[in-house]
LORO-908098 format. One line per 3 residues: number of its first residue (from 0); their letters; for each residue z, x, y of N, C-alpha, C. Coordinates in steps of 0.1 Angstrom, whole numbers, plus 5000, padded with zeros to 4 digits. Layout:
NUM = A = Z X Y Z X Y Z X Y ~ ...
//
This chain:
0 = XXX = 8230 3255 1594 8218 3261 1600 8221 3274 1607 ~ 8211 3282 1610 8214 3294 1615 8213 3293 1627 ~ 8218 3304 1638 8219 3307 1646 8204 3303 1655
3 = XXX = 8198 3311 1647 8184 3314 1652 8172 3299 1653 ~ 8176 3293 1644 8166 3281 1641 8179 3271 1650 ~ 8185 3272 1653 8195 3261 1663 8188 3267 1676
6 = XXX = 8192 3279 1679 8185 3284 1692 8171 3278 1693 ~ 8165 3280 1688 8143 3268 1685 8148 3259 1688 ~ 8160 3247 1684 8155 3235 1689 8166 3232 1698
9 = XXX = 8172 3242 1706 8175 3241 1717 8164 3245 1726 ~ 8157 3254 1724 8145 3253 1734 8133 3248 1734 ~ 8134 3238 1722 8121 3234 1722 8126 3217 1721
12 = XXX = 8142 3215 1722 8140 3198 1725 8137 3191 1741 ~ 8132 3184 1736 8125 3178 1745 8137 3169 1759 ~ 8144 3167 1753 8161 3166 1759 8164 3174 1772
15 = XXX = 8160 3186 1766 8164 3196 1773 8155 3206 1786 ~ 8141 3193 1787 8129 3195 1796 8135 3187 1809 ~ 8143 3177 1807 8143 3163 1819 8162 3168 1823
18 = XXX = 8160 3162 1838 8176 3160 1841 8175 3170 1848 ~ 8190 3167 1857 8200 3178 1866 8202 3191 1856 ~ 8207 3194 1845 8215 3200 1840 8199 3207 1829
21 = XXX = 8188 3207 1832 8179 3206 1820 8167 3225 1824 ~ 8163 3224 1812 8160 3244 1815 8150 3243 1824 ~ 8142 3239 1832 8133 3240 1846 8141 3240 1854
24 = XXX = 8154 3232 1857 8161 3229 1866 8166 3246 1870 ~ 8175 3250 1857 8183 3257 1854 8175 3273 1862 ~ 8164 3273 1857 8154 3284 1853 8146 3284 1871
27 = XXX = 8149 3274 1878 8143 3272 1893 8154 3274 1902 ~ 8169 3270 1892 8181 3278 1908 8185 3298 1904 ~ 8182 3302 1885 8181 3313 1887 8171 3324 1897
30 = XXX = 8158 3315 1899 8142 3324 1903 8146 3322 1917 ~ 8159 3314 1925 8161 3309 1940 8173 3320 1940 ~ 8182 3319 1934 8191 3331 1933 8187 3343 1934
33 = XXX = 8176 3346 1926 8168 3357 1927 8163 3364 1942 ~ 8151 3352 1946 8149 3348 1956 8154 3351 1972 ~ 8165 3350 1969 8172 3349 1983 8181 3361 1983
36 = XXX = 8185 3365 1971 8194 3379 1972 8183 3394 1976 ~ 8169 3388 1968 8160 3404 1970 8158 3403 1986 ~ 8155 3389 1993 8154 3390 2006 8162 3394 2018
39 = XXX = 8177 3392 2013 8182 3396 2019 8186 3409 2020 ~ 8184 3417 2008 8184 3427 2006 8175 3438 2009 ~ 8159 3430 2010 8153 3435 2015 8150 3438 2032
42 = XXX = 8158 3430 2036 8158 3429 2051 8170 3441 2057 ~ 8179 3443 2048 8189 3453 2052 8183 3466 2046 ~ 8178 3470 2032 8178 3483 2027 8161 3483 2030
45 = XXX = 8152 3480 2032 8139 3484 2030 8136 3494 2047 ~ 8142 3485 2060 8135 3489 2069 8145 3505 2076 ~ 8158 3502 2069 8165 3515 2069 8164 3528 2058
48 = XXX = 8154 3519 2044 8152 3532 2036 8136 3541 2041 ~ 8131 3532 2052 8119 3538 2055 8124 3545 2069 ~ 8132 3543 2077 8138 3558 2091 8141 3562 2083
51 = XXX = 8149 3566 2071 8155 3573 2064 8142 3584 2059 ~ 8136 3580 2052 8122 3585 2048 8117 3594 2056 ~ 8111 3590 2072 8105 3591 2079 8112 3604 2090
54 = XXX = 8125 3602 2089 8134 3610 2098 8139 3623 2089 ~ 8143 3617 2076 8151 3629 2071 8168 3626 2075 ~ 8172 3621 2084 8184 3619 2086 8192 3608 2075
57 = XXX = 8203 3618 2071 8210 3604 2061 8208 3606 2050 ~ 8199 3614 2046 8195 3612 2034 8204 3615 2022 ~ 8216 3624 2023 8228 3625 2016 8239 3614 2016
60 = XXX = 8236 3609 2027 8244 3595 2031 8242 3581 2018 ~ 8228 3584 2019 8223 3572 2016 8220 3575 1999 ~ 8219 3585 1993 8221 3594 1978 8232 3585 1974
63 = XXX = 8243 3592 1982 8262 3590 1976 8261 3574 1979 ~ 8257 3565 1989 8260 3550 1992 8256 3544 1982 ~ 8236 3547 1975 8235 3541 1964 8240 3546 1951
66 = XXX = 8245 3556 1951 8257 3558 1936 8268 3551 1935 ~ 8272 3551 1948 8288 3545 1951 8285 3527 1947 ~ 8276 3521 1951 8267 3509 1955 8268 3505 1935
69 = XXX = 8259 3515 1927 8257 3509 1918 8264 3510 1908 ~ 8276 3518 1910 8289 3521 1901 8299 3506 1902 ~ 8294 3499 1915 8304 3485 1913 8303 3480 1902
72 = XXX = 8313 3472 1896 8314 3460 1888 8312 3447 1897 ~ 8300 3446 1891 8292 3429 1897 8307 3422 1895 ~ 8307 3416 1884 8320 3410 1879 8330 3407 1884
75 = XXX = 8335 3420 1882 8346 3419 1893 8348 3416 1907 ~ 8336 3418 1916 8335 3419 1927 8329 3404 1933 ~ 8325 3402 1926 8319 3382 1924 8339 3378 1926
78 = XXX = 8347 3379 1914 8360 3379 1916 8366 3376 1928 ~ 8365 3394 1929 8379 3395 1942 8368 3383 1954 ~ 8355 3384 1957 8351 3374 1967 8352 3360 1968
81 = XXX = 8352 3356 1956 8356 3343 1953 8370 3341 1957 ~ 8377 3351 1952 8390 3348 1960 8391 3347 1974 ~ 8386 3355 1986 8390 3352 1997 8378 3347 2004
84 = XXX = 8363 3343 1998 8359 3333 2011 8356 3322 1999 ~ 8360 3318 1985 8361 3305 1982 8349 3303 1970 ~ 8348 3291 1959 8339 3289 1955 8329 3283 1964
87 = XXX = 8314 3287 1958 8304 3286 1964 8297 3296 1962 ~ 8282 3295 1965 8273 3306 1967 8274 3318 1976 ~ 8282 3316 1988 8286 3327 1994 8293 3344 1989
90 = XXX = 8300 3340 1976 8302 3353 1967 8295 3364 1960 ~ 8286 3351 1949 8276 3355 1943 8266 3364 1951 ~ 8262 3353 1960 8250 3364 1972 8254 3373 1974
93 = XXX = 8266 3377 1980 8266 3398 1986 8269 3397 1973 ~ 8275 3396 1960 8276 3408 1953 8264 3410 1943 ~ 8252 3399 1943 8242 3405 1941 8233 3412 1954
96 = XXX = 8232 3407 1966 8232 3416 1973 8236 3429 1974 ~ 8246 3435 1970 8250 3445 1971 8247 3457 1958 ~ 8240 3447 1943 8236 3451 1935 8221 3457 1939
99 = XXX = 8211 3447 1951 8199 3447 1949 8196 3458 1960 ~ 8207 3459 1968 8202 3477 1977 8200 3486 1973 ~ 8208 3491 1966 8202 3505 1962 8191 3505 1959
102 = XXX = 8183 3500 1949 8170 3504 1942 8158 3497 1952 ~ 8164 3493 1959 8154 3486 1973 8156 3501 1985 ~ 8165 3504 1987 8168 3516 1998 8158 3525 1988
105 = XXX = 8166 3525 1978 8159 3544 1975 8145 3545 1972 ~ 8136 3533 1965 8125 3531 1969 8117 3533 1977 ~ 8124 3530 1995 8118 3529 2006 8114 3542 2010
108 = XXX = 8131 3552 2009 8130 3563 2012 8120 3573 2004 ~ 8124 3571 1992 8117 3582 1983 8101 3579 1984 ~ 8096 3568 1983 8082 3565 1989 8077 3576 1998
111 = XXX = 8084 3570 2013 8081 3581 2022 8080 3595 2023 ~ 8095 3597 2013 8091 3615 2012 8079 3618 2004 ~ 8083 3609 1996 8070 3617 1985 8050 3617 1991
114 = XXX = 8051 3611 2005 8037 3616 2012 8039 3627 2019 ~ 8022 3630 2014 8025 3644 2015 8025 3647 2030 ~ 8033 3659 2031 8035 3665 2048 8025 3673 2054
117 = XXX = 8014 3674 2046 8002 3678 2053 7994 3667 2063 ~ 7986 3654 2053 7988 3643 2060 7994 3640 2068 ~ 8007 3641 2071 8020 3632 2081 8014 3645 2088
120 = XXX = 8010 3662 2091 8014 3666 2098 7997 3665 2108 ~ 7990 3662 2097 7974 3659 2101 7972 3646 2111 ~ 7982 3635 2108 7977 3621 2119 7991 3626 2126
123 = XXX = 8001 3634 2131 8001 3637 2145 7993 3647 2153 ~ 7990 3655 2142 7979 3661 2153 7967 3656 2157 ~ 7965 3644 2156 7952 3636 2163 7961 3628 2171
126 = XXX = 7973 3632 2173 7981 3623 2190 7986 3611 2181 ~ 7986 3604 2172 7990 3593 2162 8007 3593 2170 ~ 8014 3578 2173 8031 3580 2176 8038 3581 2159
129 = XXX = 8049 3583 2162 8056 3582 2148 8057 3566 2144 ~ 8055 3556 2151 8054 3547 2145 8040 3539 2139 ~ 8034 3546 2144 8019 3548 2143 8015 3556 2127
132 = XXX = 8023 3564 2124 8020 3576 2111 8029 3567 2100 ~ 8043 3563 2107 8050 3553 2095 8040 3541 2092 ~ 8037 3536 2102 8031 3521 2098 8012 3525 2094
135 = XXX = 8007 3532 2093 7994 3535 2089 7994 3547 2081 ~ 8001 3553 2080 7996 3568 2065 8010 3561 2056 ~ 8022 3564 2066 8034 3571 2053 8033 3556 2048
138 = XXX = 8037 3542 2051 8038 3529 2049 8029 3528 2035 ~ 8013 3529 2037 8003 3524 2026 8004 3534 2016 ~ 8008 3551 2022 8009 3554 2005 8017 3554 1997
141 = XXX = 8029 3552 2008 8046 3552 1998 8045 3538 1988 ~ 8034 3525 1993 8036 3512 1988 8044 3514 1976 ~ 8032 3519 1967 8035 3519 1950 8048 3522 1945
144 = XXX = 8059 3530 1951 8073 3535 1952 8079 3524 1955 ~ 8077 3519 1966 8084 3508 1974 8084 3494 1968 ~ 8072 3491 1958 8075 3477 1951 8077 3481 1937
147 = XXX = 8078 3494 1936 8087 3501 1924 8103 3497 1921 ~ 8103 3501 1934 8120 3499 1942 8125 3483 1943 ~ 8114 3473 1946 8116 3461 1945 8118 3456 1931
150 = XXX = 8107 3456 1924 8108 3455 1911 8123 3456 1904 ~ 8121 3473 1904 8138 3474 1896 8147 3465 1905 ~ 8151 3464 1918 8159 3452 1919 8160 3442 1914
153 = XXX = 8147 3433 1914 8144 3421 1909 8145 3422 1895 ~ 8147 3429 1889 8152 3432 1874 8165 3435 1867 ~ 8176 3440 1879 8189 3443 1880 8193 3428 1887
156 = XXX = 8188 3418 1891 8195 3405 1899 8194 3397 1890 ~ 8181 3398 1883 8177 3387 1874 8185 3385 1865 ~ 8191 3398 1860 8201 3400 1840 8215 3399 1849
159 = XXX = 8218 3398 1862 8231 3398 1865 8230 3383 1875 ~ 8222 3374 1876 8227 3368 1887 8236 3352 1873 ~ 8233 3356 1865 8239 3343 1854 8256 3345 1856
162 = XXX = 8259 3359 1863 8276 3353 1868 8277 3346 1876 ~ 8264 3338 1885 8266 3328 1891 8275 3318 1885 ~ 8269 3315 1878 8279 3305 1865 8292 3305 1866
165 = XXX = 8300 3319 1864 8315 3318 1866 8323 3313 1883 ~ 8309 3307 1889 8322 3303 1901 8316 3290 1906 ~ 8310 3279 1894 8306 3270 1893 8291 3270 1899
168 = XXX = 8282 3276 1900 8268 3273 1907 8263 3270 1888 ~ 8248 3267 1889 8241 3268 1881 8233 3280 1882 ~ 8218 3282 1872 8213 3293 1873 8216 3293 1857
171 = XXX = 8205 3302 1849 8207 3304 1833 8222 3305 1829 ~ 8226 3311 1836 8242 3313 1831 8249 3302 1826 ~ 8244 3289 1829 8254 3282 1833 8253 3274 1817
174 = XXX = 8239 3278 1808 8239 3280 1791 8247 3288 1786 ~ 8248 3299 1791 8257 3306 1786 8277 3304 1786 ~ 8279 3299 1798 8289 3296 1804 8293 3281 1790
177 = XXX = 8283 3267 1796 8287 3258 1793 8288 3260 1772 ~ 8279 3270 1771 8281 3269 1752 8292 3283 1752 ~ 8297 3284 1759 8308 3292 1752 8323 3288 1753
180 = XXX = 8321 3274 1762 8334 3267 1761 8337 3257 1749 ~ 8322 3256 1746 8322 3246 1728 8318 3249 1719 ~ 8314 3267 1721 8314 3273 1710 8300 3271 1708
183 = XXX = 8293 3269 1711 8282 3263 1710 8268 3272 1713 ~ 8270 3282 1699 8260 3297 1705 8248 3298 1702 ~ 8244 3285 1698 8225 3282 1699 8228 3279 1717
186 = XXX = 8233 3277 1722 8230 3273 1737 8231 3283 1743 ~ 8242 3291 1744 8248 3305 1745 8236 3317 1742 ~ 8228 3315 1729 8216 3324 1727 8204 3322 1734
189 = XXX = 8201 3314 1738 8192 3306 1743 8190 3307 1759 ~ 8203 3307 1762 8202 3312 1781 8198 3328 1779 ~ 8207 3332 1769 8202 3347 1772 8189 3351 1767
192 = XXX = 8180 3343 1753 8163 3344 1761 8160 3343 1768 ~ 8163 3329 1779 8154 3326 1786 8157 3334 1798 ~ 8166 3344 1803 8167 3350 1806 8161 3362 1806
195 = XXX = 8159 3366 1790 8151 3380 1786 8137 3376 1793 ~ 8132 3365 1792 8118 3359 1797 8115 3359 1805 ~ 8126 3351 1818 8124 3355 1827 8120 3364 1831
198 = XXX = 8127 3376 1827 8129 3393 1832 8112 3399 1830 ~ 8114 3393 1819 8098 3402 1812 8085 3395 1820 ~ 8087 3383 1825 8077 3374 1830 8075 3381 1847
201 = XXX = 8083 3381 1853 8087 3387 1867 8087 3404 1868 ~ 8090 3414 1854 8086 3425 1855 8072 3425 1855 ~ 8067 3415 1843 8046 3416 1845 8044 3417 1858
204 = XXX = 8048 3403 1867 8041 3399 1877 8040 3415 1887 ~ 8057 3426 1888 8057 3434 1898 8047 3444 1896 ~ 8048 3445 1881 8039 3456 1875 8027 3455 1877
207 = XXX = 8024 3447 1877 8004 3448 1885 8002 3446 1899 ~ 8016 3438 1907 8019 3444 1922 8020 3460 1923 ~ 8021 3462 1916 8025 3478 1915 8013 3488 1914
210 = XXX = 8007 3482 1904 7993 3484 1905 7985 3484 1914 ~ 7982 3472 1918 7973 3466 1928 7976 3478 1937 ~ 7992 3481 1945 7992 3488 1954 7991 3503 1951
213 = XXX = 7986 3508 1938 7981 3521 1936 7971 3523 1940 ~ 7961 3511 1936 7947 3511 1936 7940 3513 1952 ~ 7952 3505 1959 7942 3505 1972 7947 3514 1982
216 = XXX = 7957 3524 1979 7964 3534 1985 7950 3535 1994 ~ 7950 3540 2006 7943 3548 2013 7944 3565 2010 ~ 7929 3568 2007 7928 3584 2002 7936 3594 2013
219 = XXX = 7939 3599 2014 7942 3610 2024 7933 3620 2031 ~ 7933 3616 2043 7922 3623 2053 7927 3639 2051 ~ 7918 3651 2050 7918 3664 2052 7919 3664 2066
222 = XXX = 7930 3676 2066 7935 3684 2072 7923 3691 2083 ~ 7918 3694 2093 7908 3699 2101 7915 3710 2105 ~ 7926 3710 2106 7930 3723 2111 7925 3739 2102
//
């Protein structure tokens, strides 16, 4: 049999619905992987890529960090951390972590520049604080950039977090991993669908987040001056 028709009834046997080891299981600790790396990531790069935005300071800093940031080898770097703090999830996380900054930072920032400085220069001249202009003009119109920036993370973690696999967690990989020790490349093809699926299923969902937050941008007050 082919490749292709073994892959079908690897994902459509019914075997492979129930259990520890079974594709909902598998497909609920990748979306948790996911999950907890954009968060954490979001908690470090989003509220630093918006001073960044807002100040102008860093902004060469933070150019070269996310070049420097996305030139790593995931791979390797899952590696060397496994080596010194151990198997476990603690590896995987920063070095998908450290995958999911960049396009979360530069999102935040480039959001912000990209409102326009007439605006920003219009609600301080009605007395508005700077945290007042971040959190009510630059904030709602940069959104659309900003879950741009999420997005492409959540798209860059999703196709990379299956090296979970190589340091024993589960997560899709762990199809990929377990059929390539028996050769076994309907199982091996098959994580990496359900992985394309995933991707495509979770890019829809951002993409109309993405939308939504075009739609309800707040217009931009004229200038009185």
């Amino acid at each position: 049999m082919s490749v292709v028709s073994d892959t079908y009834d690897f994902l459509t046997a019914a075997d492979n619905y129930s259990g520890s080891g079974a594709i909902p299981t598998r497909m609920l600790e990748h979306v948790t992987y996911t999950a907890e790396t954009i968060a954490i990531a979001g908690v470090i790069a989003i509220p630093l890529g918006l001073w960044i935005g807002h100040t102008g300071r860093f902004r060469s800093v933070a150019v070269a960090l996310t070049g420097a940031l996305r030139a790593l080898p995931t791979l390797g770097l899952l590696t060397a951390l496994a080596l010194v703090v151990g198997i476990g999830l603690t590896a995987p996380l920063i070095s998908l972590v450290i995958l999911a900054v960049p396009p979360l930072l530069a999102g935040a920032y480039s959001g912000v520049e990209s409102v326009d400085r007439q605006t920003v220069d219009a609600a301080r001249a009605m007395g508005m604080t700077e945290m007042q202009i971040l959190r009510k003009v630059e904030i709602p119109l940069a959104l659309p950039i900003i879950v741009g920036g999420i997005r492409s993370g959540v798209l860059q973690v999703v196709a990379t977090a299956t090296v979970a696999a190589f340091v024993g967690l589960g997560g899709l990989g762990r199809f990929i991993i377990n059929g390539q020790a028996i050769s076994d490349y309907a199982q091996m093809a098959a994580g990496s669908v359900l992985v394309v699926v995933l991707a495509l299923v979770l890019d829809g969902i951002f993409a109309g987040l993405q939308q939504l937050a075009t739609g309800r941008r707040p217009a931009p007050q004229p200038s009185t001056a």
